[in-house]
C-alpha positions in Angstrom: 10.5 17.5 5.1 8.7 19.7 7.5 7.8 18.5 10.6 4.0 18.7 11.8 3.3 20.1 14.8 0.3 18.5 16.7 -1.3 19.3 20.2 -0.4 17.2 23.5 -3.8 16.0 23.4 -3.0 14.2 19.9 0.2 13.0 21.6 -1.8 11.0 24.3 -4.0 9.3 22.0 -0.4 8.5 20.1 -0.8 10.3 16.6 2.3 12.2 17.3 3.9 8.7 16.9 2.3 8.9 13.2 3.7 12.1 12.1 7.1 12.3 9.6 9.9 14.0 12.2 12.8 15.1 11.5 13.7 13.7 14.7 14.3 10.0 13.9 13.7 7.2 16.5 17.2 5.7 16.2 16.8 2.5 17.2 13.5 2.0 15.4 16.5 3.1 12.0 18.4 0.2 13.1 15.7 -2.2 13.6 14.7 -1.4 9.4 18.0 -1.7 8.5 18.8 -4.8 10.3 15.5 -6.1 9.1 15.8 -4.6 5.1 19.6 -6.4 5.3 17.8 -9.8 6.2 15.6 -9.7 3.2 16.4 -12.3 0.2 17.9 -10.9 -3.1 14.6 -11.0 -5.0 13.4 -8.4 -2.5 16.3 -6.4 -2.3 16.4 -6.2 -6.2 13.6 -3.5 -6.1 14.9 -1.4 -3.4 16.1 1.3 -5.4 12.4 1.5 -7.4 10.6 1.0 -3.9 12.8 2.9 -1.4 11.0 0.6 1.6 13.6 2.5 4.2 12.6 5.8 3.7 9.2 5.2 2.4 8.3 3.5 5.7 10.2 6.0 7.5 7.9 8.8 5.8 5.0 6.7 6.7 6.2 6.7 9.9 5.6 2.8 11.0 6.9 2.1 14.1 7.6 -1.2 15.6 5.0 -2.4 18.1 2.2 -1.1 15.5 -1.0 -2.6 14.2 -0.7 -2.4 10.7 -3.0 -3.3 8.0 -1.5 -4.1 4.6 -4.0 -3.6 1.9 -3.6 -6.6 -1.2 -0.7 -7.5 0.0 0.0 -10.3 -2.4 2.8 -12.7 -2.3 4.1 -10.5 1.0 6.9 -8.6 -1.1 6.1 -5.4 1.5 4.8 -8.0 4.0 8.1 -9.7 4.8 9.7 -6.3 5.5 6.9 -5.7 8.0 6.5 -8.8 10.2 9.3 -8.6 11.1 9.7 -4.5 11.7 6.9 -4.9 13.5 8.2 -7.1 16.0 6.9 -9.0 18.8 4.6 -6.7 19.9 3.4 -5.3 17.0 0.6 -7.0 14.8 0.3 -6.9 10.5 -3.3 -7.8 9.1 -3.2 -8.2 5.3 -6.5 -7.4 3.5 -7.5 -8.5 0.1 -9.9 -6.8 -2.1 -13.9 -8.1 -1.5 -14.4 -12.0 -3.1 -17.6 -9.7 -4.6 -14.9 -7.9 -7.0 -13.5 -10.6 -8.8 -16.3 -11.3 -11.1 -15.8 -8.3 -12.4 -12.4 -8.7 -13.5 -12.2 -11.0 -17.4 -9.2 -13.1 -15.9 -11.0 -14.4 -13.0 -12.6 -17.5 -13.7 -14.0 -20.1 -11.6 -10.7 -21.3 -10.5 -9.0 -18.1 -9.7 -12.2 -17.1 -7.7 -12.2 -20.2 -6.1 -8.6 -19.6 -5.2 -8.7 -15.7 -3.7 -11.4 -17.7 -1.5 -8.0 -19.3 0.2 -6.3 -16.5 0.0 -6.8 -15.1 3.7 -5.4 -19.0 4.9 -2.6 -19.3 3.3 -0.8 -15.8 3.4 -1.7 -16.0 7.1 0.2 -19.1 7.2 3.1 -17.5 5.0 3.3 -14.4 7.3 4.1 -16.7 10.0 7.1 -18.4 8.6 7.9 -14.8 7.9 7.7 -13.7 11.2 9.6 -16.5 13.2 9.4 -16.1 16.8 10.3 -12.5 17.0 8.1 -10.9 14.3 4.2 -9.8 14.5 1.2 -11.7 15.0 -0.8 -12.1 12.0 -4.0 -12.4 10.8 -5.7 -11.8 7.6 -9.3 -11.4 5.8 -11.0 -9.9 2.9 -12.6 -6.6 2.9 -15.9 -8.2 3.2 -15.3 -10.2 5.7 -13.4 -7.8 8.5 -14.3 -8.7 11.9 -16.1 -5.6 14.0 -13.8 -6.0 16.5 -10.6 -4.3 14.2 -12.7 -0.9 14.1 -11.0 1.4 16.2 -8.3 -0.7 16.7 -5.5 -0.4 13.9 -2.8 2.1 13.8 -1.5 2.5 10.0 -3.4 1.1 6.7 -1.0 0.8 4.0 -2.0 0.9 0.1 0.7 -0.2 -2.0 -0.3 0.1 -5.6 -3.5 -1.2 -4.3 -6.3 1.6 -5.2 -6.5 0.8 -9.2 -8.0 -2.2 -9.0 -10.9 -1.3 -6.8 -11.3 2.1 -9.2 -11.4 0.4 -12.6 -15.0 -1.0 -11.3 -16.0 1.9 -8.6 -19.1 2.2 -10.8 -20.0 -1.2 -10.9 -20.4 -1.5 -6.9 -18.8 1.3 -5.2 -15.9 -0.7 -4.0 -13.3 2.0 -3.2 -15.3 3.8 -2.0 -16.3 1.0 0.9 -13.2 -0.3 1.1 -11.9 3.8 2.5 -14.9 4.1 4.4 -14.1 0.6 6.2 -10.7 1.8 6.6 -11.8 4.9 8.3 -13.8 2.3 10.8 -10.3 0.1 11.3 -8.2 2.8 12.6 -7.9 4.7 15.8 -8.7 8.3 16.1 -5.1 9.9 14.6 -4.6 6.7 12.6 -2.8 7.2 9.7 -3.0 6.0 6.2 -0.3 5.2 3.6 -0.3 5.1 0.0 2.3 4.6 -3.2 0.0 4.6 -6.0 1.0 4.6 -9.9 0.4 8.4 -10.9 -0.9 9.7 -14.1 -0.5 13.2 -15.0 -3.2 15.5 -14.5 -3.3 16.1 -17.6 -4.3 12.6 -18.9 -8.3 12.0 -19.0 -10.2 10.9 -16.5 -11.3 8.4 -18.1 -7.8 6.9 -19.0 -6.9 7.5 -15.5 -9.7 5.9 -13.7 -7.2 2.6 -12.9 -7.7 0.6 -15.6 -4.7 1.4 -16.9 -3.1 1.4 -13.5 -2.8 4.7 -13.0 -4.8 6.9 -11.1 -4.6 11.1 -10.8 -3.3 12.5 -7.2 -6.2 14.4 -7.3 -8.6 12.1 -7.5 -7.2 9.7 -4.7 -6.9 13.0 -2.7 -10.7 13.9 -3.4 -11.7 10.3 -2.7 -9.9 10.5 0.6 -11.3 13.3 2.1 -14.9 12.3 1.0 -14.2 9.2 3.3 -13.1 12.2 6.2 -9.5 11.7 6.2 -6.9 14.9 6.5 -3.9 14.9 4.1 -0.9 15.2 6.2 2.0 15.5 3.6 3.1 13.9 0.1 6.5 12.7 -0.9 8.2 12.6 -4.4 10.2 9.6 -3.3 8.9 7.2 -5.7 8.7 9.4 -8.5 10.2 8.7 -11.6 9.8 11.4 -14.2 11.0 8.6 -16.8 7.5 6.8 -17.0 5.5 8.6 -19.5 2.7 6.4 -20.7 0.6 7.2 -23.8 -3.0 6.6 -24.3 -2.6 2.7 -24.9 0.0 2.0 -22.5 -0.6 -0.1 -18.9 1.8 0.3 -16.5 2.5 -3.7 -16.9 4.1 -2.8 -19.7 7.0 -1.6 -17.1 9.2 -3.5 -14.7 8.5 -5.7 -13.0 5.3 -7.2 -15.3 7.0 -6.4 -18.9 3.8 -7.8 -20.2 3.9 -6.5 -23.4 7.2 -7.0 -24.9 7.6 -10.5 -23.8 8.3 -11.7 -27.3 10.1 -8.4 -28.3 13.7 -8.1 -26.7 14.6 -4.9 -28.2 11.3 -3.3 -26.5 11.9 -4.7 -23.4 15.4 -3.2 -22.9 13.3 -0.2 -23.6 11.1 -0.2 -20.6 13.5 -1.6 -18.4 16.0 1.5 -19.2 12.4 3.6 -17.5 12.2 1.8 -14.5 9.2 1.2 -12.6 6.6 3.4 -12.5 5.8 7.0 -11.6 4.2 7.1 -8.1 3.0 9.3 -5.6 3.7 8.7 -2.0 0.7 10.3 0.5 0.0 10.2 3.9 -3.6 10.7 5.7 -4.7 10.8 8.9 -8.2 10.1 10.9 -9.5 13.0 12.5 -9.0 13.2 16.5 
């Protein structure tokens, strides 16, 4: 990996600090390790399909950050972070708008009413998380970030997080606000990082639009610079040339989800033997 050069002035308003080196901070390396040892053996089951060392490390997160996690669910990335971040860094998660969900068939009443609670309750998670020497937290939806985070965050992170806002960009623009606010969030030089399930560019556009999962490098690239963000540089990390869905396949059919071959054993062993999915690995920054 190359490294990027960028002027002094970018180094005092700390974007150098953003940029993949081949110049590693060592004892930021030992603090992931330590931290990535720590983890329970549900989590460290999926570091071989999610490489968290080296795709943080490519991200270039850096303890003492303020890092916003975008949907970050039941904290599988979030754990890692609180306490990476460390006492002086900060980790906001973000869920998708409460206006999305009616647009999704599964979400009923109840699980609308639920995603309502959502902010409250990982926030109180994260902090058992983060015991005394991990990050503060916080957390909202997209619709409800405070003004006072513009201009203030260091790294957004989008783990397999831009489908489900693409699947129903046409029914309310919602990717497309939730970029633009994270343009707002982060400081000039502020970076952005995203593992998203990839389809091959030579799938539709129409299969590709998220619904499936997937989404085309291309078009997250496009959608990213139309919200005024520079690509920096892409990994093939968390590639995996083995996931090669047809026109009727989700990537829940794959590990971890299996949803499709619950009842069919012989299947299963099938998509276990792929592996998670293919995914590209890119890294943006905000303009100086």
């Amino acid at each position: 990996m190359k490294s990027l050069f960028l002027p002094v002035l970018g180094c005092l308003l700390m974007a150098c600090a953003h940029t993949p080196s081949d110049k590693p901070d060592t004892s930021a390396n030992q603090r992931l390790q330590s931290v990535l040892a720590e983890q329970d053996d549900a989590v460290k089951a999926r570091y071989p399909a999610r490489r968290p060392y080296e795709t943080l490390k490519f991200f270039g997160v850096e303890p003492g950050m303020t890092v916003v996690e975008i949907l970050p669910g039941e904290g599988w990335y979030s754990k890692i972070l609180v306490s990476y971040l460390g006492s002086e860094g900060k980790l906001i998660g973000v869920d998708y708008p409460t206006t999305i969900w009616p647009n999704f068939p599964f979400a009923n009443d109840a699980f609308i009413a639920e995603r309502k609670q959502w902010p409250a309750r990982w926030s109180a998670d994260a902090k058992q998380w983060a015991g005394e020497e991990g990050a503060q937290v916080a957390a909202y939806s997209f619709d409800q970030l405070p003004s006072s985070l513009n201009g203030s965050v260091d790294m957004v992170l989008y783990f397999r997080a831009l489908h489900g806002m693409a699947r129903v960009e046409e029914k309310g623009g919602f990717l497309t606000d939730a970029l633009n606010r994270t343009y707002k969030m982060l400081k000039p030089g502020g970076m952005v990082g995203i593992v998203q399930h990839q389809a091959r560019e030579d799938k539709s556009d129409a299969w590709a639009d998220g619904t499936q999962g997937y989404m085309k490098t291309s078009h997250v690239k496009r959608m990213m610079e139309k919200a005024g963000f520079e690509l920096v540089s892409e990994s093939t990390l968390n590639e995996n040339p083995k996931d090669q869905p047809g026109d009727q396949d989700g990537v829940w059919r794959l590990p971890p989800s299996l949803s499709t071959s619950k009842d069919n054993p012989e299947l299963q062993e099938t998509y276990k033997a792929i592996g998670e999915s293919h995914r590209m690995t890119l890294l943006f920054r905000k303009p100086l």
